[in-house]
Wavefront OBJ file of the C-alpha trace (Angstrom):
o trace
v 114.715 -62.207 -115.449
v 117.152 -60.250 -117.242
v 119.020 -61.556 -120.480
v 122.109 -59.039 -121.536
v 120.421 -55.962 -122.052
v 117.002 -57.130 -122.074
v 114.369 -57.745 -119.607
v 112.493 -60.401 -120.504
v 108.642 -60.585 -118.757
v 107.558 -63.851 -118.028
v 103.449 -64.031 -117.824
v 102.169 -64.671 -114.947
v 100.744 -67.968 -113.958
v 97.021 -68.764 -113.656
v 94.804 -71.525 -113.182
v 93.664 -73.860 -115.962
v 91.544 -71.576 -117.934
v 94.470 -70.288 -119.889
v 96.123 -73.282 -121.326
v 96.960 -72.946 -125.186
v 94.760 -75.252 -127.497
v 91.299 -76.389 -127.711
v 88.455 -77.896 -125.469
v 86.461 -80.937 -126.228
v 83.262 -78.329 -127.043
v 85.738 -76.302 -129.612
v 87.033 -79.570 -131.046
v 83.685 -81.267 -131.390
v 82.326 -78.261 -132.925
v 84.678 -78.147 -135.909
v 84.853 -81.766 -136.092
v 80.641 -81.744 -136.440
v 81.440 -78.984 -139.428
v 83.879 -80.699 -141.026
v 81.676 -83.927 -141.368
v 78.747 -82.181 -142.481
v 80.756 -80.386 -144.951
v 82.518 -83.116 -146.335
v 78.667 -84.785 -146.183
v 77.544 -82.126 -148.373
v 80.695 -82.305 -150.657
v 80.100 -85.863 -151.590
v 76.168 -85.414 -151.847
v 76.836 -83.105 -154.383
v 79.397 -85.024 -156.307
v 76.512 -88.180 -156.169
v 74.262 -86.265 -157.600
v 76.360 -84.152 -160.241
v 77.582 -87.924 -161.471
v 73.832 -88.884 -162.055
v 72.767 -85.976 -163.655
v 75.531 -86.254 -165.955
v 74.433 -90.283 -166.903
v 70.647 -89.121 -167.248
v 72.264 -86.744 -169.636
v 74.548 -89.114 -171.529
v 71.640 -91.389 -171.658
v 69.230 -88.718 -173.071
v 71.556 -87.951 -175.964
v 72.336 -91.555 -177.067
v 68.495 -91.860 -177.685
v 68.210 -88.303 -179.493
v 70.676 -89.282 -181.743
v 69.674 -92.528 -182.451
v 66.091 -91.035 -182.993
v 67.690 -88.536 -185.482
v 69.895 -91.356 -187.000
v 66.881 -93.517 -187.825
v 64.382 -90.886 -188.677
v 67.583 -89.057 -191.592
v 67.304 -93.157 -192.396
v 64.038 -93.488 -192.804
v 63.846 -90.253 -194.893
v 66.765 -91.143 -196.716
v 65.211 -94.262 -197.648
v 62.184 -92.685 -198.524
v 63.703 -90.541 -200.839
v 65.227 -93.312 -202.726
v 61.495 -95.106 -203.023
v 60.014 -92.018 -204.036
v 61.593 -92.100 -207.887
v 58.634 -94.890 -208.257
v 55.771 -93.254 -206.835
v 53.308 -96.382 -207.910
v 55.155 -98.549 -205.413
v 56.677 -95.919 -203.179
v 54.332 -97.021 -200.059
v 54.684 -100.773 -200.603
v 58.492 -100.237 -200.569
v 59.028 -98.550 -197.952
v 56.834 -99.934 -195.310
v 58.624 -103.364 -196.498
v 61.625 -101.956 -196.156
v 60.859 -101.576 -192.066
v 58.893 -104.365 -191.790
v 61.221 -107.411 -189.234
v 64.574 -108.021 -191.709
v 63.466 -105.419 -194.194
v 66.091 -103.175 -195.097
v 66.316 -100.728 -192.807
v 64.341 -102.911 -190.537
v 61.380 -102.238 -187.511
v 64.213 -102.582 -184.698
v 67.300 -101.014 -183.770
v 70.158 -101.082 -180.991
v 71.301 -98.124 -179.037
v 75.115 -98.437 -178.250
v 75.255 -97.283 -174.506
v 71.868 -97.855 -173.642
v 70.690 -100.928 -171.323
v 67.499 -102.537 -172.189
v 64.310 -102.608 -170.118
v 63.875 -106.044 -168.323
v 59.857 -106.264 -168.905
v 60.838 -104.707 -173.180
v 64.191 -106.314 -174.418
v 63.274 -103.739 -177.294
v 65.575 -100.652 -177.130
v 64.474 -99.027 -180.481
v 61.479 -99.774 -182.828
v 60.236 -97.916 -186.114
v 56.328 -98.101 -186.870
v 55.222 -97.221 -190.644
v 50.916 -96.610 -190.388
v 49.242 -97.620 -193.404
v 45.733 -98.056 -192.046
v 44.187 -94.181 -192.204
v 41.289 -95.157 -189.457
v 43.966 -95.513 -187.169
v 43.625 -92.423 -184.714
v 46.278 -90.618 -182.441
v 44.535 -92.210 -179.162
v 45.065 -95.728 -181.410
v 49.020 -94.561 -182.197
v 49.726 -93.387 -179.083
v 51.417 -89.767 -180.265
v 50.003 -86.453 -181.815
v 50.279 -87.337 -185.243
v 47.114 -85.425 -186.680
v 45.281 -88.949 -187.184
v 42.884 -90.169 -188.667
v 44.028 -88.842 -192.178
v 43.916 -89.555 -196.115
v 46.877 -90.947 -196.862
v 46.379 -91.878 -200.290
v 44.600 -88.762 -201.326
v 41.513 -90.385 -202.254
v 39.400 -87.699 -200.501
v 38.328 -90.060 -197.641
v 40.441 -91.508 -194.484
v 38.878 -94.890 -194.874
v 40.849 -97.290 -195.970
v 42.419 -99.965 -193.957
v 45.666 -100.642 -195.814
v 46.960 -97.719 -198.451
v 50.405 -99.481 -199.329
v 49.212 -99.758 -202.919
v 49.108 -96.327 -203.743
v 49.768 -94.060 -200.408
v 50.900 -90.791 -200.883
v 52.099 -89.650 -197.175
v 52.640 -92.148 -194.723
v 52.971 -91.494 -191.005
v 55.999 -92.891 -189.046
v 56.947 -93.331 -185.241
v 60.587 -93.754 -183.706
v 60.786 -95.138 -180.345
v 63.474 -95.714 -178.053
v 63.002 -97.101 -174.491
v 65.497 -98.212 -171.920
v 66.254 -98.186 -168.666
v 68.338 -96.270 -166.902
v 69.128 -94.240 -164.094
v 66.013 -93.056 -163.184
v 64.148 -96.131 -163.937
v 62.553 -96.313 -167.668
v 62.579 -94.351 -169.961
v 60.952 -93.580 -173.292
v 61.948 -91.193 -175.948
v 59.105 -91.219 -178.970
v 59.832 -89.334 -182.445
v 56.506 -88.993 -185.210
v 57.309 -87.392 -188.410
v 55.667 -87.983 -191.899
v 57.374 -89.302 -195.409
v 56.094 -88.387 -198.331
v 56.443 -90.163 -202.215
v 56.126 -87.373 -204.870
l 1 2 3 4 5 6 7 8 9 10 11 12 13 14 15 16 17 18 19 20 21 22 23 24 25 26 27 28 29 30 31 32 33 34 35 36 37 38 39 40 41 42 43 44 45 46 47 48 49 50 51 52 53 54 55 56 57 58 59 60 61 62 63 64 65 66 67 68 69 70 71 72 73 74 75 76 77 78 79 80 81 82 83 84 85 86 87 88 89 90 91 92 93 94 95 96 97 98 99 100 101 102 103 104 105 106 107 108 109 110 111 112 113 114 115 116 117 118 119 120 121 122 123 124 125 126 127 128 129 130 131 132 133 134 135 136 137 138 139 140 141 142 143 144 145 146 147 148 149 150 151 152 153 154 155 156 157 158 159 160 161 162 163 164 165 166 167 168 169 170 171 172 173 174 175 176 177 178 179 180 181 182 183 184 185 186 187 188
């Protein structure tokens, strides 16, 4: 066929085998690709979202350990100007509705449904008490009055270092979960 000038070639005509487009197999193919891709896509995105809640979740308890423990010390601190009473103060002071108290709440945090207790503060006065008996490496049993023994069952009277424990225990997206904290106050 000629056009003006121009000859324009037509291709010659074949069977079936060389239509334009894709077969079933091609199409099927990328389609199978596609889904597994997108599969993987939102896999990823699943588990990127509940890495980033176990880490939320693990930084509302570290700071709420490191609140309450600066508390604690804080508190300590205060007591310590009286060091007769220092020990009977402060372990009253987190005793249930003392003032810093033996509980706290987490903001952000959901309770466990067999512990409604999110945080809790433990004071040790007895120094017989050992770190199988705690439950944490604390270095127990130890004097804590400085008496030269680590008998005694109760040194509020006139302790000298006293051991304490932060917990905080929730549950959350990888079931439950407990963050413990042991550090020691001193009243000189």
């Amino acid at each position: 066929m000629e056009w003006g000038s121009f000859k324009v070639l037509e291709a010659p005509r074949r069977g079936r085998e060389h239509r334009r487009g894709f077969t079933m197999i091609e199409l099927c193919i990328a389609l199978s690709l596609l889904v597994i891709g997108l599969a993987s896509v939102v896999q990823a995105t699943s588990r990127m979202h509940s890495l980033r809640k176990q880490n939320r979740e693990r930084i509302l308890a570290q700071n709420a350990i490191r609140s309450i423990s600066e508390r604690v010390h804080a508190r300590s601190y205060v007591l310590s100007k009286d060091p007769d009473t220092w020990a009977e103060e402060l372990a009253l002071s987190l005793d249930p509705g003392g003032f810093i108290g033996s509980t706290f709440e987490v903001q952000g945090l959901n309770e466990d449904v067999d512990d409604p207790l999110i945080g809790s503060i433990r004071v040790f006065t007895d120094e017989r008490l050992t770190d199988g008996n705690i439950g944490f490496q604390l270095g127990m049993p130890r004097d804590l009055n400085g008496d030269g023994d680590a008998t005694d069952a109760d040194v509020r009277p006139d302790g000298r270092v006293l051991p304490v424990l932060v917990t905080v225990h929730w549950r959350g997206e990888t079931g439950t979960n407990t963050y413990r904290h042991g550090f020691w106050v001193m009243g000189y």
